[in-house]
C-alpha positions in Angstrom: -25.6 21.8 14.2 -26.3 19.7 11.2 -28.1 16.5 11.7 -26.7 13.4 11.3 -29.0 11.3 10.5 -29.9 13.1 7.0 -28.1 13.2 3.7 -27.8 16.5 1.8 -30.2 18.2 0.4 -29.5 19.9 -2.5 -31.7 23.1 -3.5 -31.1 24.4 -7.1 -32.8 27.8 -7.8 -32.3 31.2 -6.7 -35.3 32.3 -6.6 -37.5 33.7 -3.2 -38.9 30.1 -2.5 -35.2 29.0 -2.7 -34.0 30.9 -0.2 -36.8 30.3 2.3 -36.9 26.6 1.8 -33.2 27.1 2.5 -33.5 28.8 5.9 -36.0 26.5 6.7 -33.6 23.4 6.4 -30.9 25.0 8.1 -33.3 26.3 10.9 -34.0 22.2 10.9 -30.8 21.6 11.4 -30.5 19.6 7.9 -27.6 20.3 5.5 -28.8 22.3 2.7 -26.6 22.8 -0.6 -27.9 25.6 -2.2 -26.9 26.2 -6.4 -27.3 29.0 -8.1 -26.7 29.5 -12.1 -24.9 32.5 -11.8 -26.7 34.4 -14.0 -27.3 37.0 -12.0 -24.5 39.2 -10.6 -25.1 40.0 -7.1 -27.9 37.5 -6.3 -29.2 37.5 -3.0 -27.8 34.3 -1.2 -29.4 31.5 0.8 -28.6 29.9 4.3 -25.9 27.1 3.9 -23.8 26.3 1.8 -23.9 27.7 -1.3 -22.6 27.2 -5.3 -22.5 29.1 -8.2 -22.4 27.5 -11.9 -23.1 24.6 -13.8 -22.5 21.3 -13.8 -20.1 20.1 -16.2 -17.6 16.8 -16.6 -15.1 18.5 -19.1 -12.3 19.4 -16.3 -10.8 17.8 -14.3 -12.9 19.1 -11.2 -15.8 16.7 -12.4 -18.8 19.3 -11.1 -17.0 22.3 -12.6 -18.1 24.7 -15.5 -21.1 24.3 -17.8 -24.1 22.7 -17.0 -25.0 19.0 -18.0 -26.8 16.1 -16.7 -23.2 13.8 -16.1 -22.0 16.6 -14.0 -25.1 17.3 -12.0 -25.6 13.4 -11.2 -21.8 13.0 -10.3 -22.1 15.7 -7.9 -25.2 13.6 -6.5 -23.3 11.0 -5.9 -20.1 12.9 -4.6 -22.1 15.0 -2.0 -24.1 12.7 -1.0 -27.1 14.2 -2.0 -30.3 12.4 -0.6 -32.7 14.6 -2.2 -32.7 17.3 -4.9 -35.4 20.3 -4.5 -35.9 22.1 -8.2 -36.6 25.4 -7.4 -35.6 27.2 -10.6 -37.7 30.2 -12.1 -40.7 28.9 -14.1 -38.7 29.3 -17.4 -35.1 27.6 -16.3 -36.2 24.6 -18.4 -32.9 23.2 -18.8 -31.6 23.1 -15.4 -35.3 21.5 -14.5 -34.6 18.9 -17.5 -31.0 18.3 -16.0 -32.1 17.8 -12.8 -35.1 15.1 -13.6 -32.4 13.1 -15.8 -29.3 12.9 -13.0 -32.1 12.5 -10.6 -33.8 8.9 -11.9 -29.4 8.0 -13.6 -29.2 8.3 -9.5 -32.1 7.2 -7.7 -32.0 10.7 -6.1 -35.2 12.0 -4.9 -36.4 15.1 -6.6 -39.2 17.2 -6.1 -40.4 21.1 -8.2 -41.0 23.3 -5.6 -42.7 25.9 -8.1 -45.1 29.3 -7.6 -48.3 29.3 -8.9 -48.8 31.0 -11.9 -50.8 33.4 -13.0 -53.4 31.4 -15.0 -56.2 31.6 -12.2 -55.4 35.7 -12.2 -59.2 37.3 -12.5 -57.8 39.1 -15.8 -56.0 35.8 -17.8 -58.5 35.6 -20.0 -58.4 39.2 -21.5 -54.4 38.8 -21.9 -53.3 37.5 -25.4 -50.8 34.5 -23.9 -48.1 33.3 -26.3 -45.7 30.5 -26.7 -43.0 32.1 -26.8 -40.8 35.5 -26.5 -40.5 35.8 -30.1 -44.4 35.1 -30.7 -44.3 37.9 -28.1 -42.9 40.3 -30.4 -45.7 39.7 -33.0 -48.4 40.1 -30.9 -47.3 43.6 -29.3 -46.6 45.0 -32.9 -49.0 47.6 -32.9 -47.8 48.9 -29.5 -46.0 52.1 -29.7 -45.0 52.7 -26.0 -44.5 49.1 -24.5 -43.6 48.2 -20.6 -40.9 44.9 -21.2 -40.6 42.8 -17.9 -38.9 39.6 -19.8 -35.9 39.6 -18.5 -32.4 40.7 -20.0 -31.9 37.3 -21.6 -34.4 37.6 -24.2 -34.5 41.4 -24.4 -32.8 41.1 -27.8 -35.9 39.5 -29.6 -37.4 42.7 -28.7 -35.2 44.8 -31.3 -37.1 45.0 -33.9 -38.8 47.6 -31.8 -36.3 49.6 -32.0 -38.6 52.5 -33.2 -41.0 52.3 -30.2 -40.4 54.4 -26.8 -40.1 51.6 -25.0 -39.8 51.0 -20.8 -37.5 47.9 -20.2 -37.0 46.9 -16.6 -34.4 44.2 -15.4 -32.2 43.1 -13.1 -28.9 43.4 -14.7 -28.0 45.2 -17.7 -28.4 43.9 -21.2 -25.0 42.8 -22.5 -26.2 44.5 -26.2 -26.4 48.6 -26.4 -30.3 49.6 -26.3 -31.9 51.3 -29.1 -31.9 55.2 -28.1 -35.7 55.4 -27.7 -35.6 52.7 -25.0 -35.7 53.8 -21.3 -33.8 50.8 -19.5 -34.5 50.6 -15.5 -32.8 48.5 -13.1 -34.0 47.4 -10.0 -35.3 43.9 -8.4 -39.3 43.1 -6.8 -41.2 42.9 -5.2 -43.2 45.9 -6.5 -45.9 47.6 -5.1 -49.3 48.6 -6.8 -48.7 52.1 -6.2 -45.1 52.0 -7.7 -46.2 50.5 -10.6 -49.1 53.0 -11.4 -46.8 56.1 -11.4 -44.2 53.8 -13.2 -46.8 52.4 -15.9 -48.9 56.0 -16.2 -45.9 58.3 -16.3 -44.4 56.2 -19.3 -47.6 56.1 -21.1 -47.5 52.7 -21.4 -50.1 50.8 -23.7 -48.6 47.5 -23.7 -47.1 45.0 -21.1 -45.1 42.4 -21.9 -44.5 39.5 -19.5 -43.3 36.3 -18.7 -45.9 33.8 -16.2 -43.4 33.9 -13.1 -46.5 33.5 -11.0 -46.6 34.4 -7.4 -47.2 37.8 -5.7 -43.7 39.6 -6.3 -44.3 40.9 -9.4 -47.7 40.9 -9.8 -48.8 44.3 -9.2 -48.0 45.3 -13.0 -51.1 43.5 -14.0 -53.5 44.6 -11.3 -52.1 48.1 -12.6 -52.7 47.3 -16.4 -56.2 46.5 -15.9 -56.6 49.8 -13.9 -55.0 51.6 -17.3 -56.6 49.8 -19.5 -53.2 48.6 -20.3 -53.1 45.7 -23.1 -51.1 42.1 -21.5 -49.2 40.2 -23.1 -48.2 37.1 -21.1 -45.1 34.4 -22.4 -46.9 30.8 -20.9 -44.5 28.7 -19.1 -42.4 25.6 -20.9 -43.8 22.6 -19.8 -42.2 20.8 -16.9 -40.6 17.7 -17.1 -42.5 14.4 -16.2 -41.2 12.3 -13.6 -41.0 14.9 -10.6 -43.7 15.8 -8.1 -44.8 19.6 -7.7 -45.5 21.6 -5.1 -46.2 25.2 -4.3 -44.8 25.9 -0.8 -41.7 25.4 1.6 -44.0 23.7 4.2 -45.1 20.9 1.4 -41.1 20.4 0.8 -40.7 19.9 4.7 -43.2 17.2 4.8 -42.0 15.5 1.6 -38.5 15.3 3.2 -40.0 13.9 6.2 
């Protein structure tokens, strides 16, 4: 039964921490609105309420669509949002930058529940770390069988390589056909140590290629890489925006929400 006495709270992320802060509200009894960006085709879904897409104020359905900030802080208003929880993936930077802007146009409440990344991992500072996916590219040049883990969205940067045998694991297929030395696996963490060694030593992989998603999920690939001797090349995160609090775990959400 939802609790009266507490507005909305609106979780915006589909990522593991977004789903267990979810189950935690609705285990609390609190009305949790869960959004996802639909990027994904069969996400996993949270506890409560759920939506999928943007924001957007070019239909007539005034939190329809696209996203943008006038939709996002409409549907604040309209659902009676009391707080707003930004638990994206480390790289969503524009839903993050949506959310901080309807958040203060609103008064709403907002709070980045975000994993840790992987700066503090013993091995950071023997990876070459990069700006960007396309600074990436350059740095993993003289790699001839790399191991991709950046995600389908960016995987295009990446052909210029068409000439490498390349590993590239993600989630959903890339909407672009795959040079033919590329190897393309599907499949979704977490991953296990001993997974990724036969993965990683049975492709003869001498480069990985990440982004910093932090946490433990998908973290085994670089234990693995030092064990190979494996070269690591690690996309930093975009900087979050200013204005929001941070915090690393569901509990620390709980007690902000009081």
């Amino acid at each position: 039964m939802t609790r009266p006495d507490h507005a909305a709270v609106l979780v915006l992320g589909g990522t593991a921490e977004a789903r267990a802060l979810a189950a935690a509200l609705v285990g609390d009894g609190r009305r949790v609105i869960s959004s996802l960006a639909g990027r994904v085709r069969d996400p996993a879904l949270p506890l409560g309420e759920v939506r999928v897409g943007g924001f957007s104020t070019t239909s007539l359905n005034p939190v329809a669509g696209l996203t943008g900030v006038e939709g996002l802080a409409a549907y604040l208003v309209d659902e009676q949002v009391g707080a707003v929880v930004d638990a994206t993936h480390p790289f969503a930077a524009t839903i993050s930058a949506n959310a901080a802007a309807a958040a203060t146009r609103t008064g709403t409440r907002l709070l980045r529940l975000q994993r840790p990344g992987w700066r503090e991992h013993p091995d950071a500072d023997r990876w070459t770390w990069v700006a960007s996916v396309d600074e990436a590219v350059i740095a993993g040049t003289g790699s001839s069988r790399p191991f991709l883990t950046t995600g389908r969205q960016s995987l295009d940067r990446f052909a210029v390589w068409a000439d490498k045998h390349a590993t590239v694991r993600v989630v959903d297929p890339p909407d672009f056909p795959l040079p033919r030395r590329w190897r393309l696996l599907r499949s979704r963490g977490p991953y296990a140590f001993a997974d990724e060694l036969a993965l990683m030593s049975g492709s003869g992989a001498d480069l990985l290629v990440t982004k910093d998603s932090g946490g433990v999920h998908t973290a085994a690939k670089l234990d693995v890489a030092r064990a190979l001797g494996v070269r690591v090349v690690v996309v930093a995160r975009p900087s979050a925006p200013s204005g929001a609090a941070e915090v690393a775990t569901v509990s620390e959400v709980l007690t902000w929400l009081g």
